[in-house]
PyMOL Python script that loads the backbone (N, CA, C, O; Angstrom):
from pymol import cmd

cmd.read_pdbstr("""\
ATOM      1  N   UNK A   1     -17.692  -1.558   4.487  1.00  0.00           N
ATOM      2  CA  UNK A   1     -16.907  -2.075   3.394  1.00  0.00           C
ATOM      3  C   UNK A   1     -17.703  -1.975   2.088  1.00  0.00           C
ATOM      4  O   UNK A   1     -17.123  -1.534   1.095  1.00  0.00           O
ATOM      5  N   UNK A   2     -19.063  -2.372   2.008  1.00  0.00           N
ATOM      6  CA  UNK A   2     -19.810  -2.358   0.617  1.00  0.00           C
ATOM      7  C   UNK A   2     -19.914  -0.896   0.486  1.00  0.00           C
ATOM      8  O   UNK A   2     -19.540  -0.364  -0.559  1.00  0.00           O
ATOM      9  N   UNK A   3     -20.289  -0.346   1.256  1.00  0.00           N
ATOM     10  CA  UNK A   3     -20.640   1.054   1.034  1.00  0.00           C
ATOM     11  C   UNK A   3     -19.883   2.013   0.272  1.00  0.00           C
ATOM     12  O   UNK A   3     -20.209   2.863  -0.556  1.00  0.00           O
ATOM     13  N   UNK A   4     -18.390   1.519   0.953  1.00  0.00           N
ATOM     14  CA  UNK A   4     -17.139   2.604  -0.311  1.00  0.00           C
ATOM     15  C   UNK A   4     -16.640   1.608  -0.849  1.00  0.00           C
ATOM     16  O   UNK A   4     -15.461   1.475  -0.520  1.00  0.00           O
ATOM     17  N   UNK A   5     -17.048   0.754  -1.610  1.00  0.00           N
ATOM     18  CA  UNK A   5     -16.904  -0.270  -3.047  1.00  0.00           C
ATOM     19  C   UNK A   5     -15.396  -0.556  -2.531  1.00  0.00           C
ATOM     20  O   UNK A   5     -14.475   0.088  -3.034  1.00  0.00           O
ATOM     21  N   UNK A   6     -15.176  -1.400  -1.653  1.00  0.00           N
ATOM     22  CA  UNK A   6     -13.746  -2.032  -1.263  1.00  0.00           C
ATOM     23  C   UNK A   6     -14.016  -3.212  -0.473  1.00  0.00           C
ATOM     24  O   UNK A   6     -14.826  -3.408   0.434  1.00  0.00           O
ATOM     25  N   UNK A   7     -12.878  -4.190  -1.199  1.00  0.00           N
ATOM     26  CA  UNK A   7     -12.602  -5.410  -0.975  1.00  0.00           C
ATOM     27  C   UNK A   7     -12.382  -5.624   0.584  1.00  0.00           C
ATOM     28  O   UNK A   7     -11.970  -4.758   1.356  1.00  0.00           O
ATOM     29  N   UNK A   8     -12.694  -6.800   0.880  1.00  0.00           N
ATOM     30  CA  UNK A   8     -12.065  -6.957   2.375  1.00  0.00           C
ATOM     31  C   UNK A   8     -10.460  -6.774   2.488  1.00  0.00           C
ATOM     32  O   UNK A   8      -9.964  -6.340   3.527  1.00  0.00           O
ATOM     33  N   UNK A   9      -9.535  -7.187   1.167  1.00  0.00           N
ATOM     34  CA  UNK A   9      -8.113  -7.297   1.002  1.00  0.00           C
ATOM     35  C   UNK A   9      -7.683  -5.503   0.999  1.00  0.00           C
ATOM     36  O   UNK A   9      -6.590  -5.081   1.376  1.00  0.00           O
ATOM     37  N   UNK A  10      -8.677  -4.743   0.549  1.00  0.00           N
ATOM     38  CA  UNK A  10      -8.287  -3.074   0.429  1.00  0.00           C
ATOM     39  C   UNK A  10      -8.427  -2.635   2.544  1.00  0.00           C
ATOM     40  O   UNK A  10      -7.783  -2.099   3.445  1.00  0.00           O
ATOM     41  N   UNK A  11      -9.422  -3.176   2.347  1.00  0.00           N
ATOM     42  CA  UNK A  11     -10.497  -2.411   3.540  1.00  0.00           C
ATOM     43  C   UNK A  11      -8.867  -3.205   4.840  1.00  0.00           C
ATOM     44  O   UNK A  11      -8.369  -2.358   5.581  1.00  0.00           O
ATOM     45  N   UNK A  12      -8.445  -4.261   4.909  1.00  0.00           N
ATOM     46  CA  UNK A  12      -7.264  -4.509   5.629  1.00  0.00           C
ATOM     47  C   UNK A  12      -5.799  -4.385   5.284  1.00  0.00           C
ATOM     48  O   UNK A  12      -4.958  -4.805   6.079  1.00  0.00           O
ATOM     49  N   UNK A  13      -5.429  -3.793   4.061  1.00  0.00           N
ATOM     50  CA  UNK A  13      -4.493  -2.493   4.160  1.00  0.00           C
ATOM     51  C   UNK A  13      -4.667  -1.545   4.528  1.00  0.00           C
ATOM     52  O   UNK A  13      -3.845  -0.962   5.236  1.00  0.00           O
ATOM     53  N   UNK A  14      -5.833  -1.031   4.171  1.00  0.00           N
ATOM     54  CA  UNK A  14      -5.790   0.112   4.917  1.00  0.00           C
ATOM     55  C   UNK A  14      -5.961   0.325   6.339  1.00  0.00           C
ATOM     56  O   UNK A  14      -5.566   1.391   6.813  1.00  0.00           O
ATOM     57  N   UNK A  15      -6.535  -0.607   7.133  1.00  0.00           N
ATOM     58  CA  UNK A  15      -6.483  -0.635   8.593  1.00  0.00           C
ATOM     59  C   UNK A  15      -4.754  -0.976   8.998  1.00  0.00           C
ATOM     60  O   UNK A  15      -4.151  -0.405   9.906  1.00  0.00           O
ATOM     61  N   UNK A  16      -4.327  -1.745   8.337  1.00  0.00           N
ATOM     62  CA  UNK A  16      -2.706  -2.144   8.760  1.00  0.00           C
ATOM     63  C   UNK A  16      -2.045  -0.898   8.208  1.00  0.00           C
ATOM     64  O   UNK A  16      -1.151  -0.476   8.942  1.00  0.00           O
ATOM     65  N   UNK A  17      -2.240  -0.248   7.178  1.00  0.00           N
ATOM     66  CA  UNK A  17      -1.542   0.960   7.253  1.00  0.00           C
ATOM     67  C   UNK A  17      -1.457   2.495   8.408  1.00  0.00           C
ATOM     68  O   UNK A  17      -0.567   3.232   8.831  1.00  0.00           O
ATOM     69  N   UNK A  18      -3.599   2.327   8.608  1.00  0.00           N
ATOM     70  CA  UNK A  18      -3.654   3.518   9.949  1.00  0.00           C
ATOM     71  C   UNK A  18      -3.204   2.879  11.047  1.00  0.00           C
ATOM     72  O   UNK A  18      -2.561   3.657  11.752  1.00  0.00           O
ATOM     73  N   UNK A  19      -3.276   1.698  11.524  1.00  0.00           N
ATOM     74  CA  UNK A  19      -2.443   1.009  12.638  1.00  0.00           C
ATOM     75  C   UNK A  19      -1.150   1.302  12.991  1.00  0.00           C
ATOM     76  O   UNK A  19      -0.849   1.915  14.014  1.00  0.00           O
ATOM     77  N   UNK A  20      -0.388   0.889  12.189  1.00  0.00           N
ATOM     78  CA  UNK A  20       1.413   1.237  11.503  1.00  0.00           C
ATOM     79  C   UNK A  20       1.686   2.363  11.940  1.00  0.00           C
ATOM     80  O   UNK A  20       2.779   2.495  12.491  1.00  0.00           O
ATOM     81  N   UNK A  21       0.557   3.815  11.805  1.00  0.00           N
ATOM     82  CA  UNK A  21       0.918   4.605  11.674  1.00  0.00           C
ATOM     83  C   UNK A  21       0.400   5.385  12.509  1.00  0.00           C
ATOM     84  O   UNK A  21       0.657   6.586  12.593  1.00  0.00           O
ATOM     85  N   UNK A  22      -0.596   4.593  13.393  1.00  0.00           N
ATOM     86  CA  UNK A  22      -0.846   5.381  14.849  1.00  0.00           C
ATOM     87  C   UNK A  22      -1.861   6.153  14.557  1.00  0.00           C
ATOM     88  O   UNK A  22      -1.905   7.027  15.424  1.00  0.00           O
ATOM     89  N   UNK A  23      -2.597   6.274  13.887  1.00  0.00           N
ATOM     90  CA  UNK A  23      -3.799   7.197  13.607  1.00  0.00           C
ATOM     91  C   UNK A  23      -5.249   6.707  14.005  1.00  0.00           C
ATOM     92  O   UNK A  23      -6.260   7.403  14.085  1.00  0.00           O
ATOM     93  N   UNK A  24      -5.152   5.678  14.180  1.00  0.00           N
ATOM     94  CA  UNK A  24      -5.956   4.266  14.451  1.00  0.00           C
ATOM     95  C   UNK A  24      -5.742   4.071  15.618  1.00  0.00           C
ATOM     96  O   UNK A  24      -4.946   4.839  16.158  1.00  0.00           O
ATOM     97  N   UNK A  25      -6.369   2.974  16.443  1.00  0.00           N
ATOM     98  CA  UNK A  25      -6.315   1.932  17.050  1.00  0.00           C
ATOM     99  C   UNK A  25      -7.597   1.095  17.629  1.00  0.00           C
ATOM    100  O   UNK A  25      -8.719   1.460  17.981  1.00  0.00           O
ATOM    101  N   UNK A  26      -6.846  -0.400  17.570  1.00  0.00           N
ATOM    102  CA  UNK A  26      -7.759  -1.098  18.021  1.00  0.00           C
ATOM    103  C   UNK A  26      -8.208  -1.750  19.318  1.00  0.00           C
ATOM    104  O   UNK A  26      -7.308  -2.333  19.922  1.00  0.00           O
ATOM    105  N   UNK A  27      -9.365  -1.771  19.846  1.00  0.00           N
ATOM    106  CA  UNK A  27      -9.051  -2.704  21.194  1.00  0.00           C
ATOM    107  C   UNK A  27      -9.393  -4.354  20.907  1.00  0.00           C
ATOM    108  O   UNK A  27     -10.330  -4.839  20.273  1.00  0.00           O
ATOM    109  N   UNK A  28      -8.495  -4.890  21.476  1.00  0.00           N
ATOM    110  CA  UNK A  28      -8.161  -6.305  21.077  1.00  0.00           C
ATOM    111  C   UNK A  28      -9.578  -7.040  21.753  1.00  0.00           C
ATOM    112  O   UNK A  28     -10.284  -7.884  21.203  1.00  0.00           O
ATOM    113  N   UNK A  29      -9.707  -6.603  22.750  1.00  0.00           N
ATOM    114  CA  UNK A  29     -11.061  -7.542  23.247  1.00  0.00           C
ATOM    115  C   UNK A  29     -12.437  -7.228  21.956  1.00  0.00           C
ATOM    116  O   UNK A  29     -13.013  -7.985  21.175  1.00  0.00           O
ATOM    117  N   UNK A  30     -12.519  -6.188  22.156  1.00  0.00           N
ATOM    118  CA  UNK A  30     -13.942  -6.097  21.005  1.00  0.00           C
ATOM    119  C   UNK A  30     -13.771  -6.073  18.862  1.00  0.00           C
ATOM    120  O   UNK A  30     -14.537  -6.253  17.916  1.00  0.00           O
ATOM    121  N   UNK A  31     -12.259  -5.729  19.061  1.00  0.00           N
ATOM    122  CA  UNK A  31     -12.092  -5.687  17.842  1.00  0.00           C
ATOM    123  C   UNK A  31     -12.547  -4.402  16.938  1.00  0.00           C
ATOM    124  O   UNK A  31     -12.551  -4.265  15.715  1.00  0.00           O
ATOM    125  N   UNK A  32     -13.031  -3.272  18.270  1.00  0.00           N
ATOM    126  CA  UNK A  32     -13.677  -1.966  17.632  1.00  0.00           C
ATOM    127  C   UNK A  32     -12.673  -1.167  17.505  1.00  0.00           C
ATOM    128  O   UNK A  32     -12.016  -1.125  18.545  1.00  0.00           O
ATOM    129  N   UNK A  33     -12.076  -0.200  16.280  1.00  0.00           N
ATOM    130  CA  UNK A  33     -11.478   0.925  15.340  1.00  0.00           C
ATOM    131  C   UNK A  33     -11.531   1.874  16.404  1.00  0.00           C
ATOM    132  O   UNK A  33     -12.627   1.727  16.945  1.00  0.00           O
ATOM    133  N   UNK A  34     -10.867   2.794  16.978  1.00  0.00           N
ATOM    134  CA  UNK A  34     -10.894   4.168  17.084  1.00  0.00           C
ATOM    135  C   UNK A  34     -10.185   5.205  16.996  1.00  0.00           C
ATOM    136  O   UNK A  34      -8.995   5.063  17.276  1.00  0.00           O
ATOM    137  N   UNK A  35     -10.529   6.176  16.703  1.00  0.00           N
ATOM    138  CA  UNK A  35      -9.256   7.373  16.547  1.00  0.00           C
ATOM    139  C   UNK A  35      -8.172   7.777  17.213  1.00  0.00           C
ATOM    140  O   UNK A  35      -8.765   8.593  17.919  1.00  0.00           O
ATOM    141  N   UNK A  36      -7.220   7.851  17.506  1.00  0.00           N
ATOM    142  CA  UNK A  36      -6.277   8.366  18.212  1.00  0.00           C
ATOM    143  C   UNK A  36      -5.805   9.550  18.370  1.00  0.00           C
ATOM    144  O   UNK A  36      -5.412   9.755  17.222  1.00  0.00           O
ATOM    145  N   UNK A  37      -5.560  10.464  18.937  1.00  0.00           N
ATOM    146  CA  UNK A  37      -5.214  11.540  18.867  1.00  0.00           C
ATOM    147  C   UNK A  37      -4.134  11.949  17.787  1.00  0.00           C
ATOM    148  O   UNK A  37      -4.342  13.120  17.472  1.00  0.00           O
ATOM    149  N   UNK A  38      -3.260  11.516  17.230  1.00  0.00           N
ATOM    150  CA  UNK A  38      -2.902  11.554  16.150  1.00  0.00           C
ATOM    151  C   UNK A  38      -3.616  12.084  15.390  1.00  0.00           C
ATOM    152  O   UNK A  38      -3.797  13.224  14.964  1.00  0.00           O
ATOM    153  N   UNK A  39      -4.336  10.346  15.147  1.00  0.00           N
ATOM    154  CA  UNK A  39      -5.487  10.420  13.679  1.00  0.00           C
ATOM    155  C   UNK A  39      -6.255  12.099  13.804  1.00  0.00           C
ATOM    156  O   UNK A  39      -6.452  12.768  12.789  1.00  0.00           O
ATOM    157  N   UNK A  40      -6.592  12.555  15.088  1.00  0.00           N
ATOM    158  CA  UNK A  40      -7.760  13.261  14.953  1.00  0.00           C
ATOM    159  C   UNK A  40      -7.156  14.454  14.803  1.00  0.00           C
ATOM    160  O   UNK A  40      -7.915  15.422  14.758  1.00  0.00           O
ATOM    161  N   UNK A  41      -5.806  14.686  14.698  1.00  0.00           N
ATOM    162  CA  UNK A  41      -4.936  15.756  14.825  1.00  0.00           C
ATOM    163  C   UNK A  41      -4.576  16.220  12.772  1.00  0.00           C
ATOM    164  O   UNK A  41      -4.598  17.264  12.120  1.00  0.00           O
ATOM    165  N   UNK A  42      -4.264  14.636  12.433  1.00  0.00           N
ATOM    166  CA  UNK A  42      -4.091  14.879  11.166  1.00  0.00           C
ATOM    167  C   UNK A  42      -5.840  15.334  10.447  1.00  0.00           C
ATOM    168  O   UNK A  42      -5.992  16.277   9.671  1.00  0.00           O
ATOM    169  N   UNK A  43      -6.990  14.425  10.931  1.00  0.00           N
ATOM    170  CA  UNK A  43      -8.152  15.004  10.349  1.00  0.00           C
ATOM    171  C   UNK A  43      -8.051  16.634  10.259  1.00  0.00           C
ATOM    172  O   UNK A  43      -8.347  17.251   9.236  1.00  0.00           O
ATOM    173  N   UNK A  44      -7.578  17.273  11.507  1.00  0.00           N
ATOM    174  CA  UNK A  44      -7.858  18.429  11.728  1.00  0.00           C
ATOM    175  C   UNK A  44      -7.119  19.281  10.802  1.00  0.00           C
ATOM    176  O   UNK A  44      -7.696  20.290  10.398  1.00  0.00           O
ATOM    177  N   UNK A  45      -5.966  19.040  10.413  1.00  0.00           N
ATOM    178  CA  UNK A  45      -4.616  19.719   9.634  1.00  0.00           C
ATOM    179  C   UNK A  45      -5.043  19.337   8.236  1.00  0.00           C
ATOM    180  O   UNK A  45      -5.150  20.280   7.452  1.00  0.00           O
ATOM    181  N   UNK A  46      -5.347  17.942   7.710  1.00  0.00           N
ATOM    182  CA  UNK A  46      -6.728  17.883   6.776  1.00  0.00           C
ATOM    183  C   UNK A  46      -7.621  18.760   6.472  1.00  0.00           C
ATOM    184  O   UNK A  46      -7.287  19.482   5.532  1.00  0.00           O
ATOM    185  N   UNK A  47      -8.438  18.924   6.834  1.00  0.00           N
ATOM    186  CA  UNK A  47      -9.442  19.930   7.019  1.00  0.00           C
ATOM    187  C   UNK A  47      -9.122  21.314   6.587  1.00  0.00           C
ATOM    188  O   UNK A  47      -9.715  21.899   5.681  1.00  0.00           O
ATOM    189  N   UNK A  48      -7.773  21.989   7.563  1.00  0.00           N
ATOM    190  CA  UNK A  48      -7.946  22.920   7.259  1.00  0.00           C
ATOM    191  C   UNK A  48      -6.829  23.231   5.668  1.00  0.00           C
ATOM    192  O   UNK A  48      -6.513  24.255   5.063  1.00  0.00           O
ATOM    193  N   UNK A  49      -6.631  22.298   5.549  1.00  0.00           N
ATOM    194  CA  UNK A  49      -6.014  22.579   3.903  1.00  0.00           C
ATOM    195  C   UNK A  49      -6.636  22.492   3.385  1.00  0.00           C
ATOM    196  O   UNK A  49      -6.813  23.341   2.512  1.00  0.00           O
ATOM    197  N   UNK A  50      -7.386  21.499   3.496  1.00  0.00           N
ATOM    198  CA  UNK A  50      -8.490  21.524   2.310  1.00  0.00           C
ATOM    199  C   UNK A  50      -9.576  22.432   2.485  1.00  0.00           C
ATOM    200  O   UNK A  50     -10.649  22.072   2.000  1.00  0.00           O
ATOM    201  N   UNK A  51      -9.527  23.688   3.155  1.00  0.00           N
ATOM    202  CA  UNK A  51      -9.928  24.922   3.223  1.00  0.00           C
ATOM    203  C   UNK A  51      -9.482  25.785   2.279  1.00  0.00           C
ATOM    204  O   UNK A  51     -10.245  26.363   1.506  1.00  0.00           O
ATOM    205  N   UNK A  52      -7.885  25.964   2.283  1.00  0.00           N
ATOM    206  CA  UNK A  52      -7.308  26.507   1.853  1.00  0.00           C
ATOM    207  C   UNK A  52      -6.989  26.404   0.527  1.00  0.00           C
ATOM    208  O   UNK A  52      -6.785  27.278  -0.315  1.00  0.00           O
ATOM    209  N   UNK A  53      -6.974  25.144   0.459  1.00  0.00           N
ATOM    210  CA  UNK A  53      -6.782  24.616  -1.137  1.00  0.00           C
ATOM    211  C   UNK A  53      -7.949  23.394  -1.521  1.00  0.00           C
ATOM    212  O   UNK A  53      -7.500  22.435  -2.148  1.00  0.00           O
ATOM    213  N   UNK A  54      -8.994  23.383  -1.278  1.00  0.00           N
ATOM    214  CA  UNK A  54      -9.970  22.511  -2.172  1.00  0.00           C
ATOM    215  C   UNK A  54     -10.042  21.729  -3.216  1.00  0.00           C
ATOM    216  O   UNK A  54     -10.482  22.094  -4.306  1.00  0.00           O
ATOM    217  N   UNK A  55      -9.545  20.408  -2.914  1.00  0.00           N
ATOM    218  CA  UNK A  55      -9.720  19.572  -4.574  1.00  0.00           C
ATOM    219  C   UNK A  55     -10.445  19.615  -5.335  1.00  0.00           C
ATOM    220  O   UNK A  55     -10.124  19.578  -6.523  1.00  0.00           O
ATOM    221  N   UNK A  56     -11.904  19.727  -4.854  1.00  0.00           N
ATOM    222  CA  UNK A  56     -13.157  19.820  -6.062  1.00  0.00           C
ATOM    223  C   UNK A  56     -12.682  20.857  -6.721  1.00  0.00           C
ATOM    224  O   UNK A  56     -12.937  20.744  -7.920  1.00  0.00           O
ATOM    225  N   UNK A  57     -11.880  22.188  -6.364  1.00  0.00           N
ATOM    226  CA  UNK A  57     -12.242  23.026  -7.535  1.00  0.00           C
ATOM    227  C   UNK A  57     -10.244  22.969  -8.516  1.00  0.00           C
ATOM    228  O   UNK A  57      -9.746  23.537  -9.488  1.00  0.00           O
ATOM    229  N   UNK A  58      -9.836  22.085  -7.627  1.00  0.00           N
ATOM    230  CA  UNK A  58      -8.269  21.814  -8.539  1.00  0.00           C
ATOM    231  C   UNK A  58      -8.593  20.904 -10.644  1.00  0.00           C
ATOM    232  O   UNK A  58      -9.139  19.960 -11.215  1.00  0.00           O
ATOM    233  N   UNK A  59      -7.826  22.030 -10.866  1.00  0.00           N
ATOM    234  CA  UNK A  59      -8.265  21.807 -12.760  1.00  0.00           C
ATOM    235  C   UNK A  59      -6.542  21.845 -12.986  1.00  0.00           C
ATOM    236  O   UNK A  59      -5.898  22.854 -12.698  1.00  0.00           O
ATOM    237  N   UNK A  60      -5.948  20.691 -13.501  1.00  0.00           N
ATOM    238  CA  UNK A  60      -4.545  20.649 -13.854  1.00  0.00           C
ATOM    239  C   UNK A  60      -4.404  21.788 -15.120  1.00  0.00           C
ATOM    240  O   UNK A  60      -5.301  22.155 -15.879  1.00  0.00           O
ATOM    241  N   UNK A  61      -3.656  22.015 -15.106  1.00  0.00           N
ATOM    242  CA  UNK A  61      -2.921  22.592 -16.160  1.00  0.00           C
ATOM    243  C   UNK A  61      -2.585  22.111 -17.341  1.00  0.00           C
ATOM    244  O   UNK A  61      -1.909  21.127 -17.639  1.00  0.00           O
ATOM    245  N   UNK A  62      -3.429  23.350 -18.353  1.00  0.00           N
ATOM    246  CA  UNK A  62      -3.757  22.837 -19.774  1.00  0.00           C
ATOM    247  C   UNK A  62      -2.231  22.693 -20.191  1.00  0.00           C
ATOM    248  O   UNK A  62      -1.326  23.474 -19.897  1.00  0.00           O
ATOM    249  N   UNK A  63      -2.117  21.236 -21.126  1.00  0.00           N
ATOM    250  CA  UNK A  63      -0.698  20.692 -21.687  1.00  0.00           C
ATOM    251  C   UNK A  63      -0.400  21.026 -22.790  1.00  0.00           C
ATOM    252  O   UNK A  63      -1.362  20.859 -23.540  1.00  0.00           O
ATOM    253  N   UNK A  64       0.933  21.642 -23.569  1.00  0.00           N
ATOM    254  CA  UNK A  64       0.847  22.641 -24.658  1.00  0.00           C
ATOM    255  C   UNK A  64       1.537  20.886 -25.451  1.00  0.00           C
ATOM    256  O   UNK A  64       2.100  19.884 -25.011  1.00  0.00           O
ATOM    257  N   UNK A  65       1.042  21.387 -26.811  1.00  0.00           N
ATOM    258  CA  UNK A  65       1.268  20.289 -27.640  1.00  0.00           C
ATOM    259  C   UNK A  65       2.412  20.924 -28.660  1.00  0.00           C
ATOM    260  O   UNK A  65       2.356  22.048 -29.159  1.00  0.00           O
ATOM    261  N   UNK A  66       3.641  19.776 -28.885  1.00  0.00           N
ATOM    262  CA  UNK A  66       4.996  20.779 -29.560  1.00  0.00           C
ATOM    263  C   UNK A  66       4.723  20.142 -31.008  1.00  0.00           C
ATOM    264  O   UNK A  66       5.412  20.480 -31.971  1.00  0.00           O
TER     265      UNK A  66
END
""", "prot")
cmd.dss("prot")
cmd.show_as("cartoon", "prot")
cmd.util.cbc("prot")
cmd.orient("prot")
């Protein structure tokens, strides 16, 4: 949580959102996160777009002034 500068209130939306959405899951006895085949399916489809199309090098489009 300190590490990527987020609140405990961020850091548990976003677990209730990968939960929700099956990408996640938790085991109730230990309370430990793990991936789901989902999740590891979207990492993968992730990945390879961002092969294909790379944000670091995305530069919007210069805005013409009227």
């Amino acid at each position: 949580m300190y590490a990527s500068f987020l609140s405990s209130s961020q850091i548990n939306d976003y677990l209730r959102f990968l939960t929700a959405n099956e990408l996640i899951m938790t085991d109730k006895g230990t309370h430990v996160y793990a991936l789901t085949e989902k999740g590891m399916r979207f990492l993968h489809i992730y990945d390879d777009l961002n092969k294909l199309i790379p944000l670091e090098q995305f530069s919007p489009p210069a805005r013409v002034m009227d």
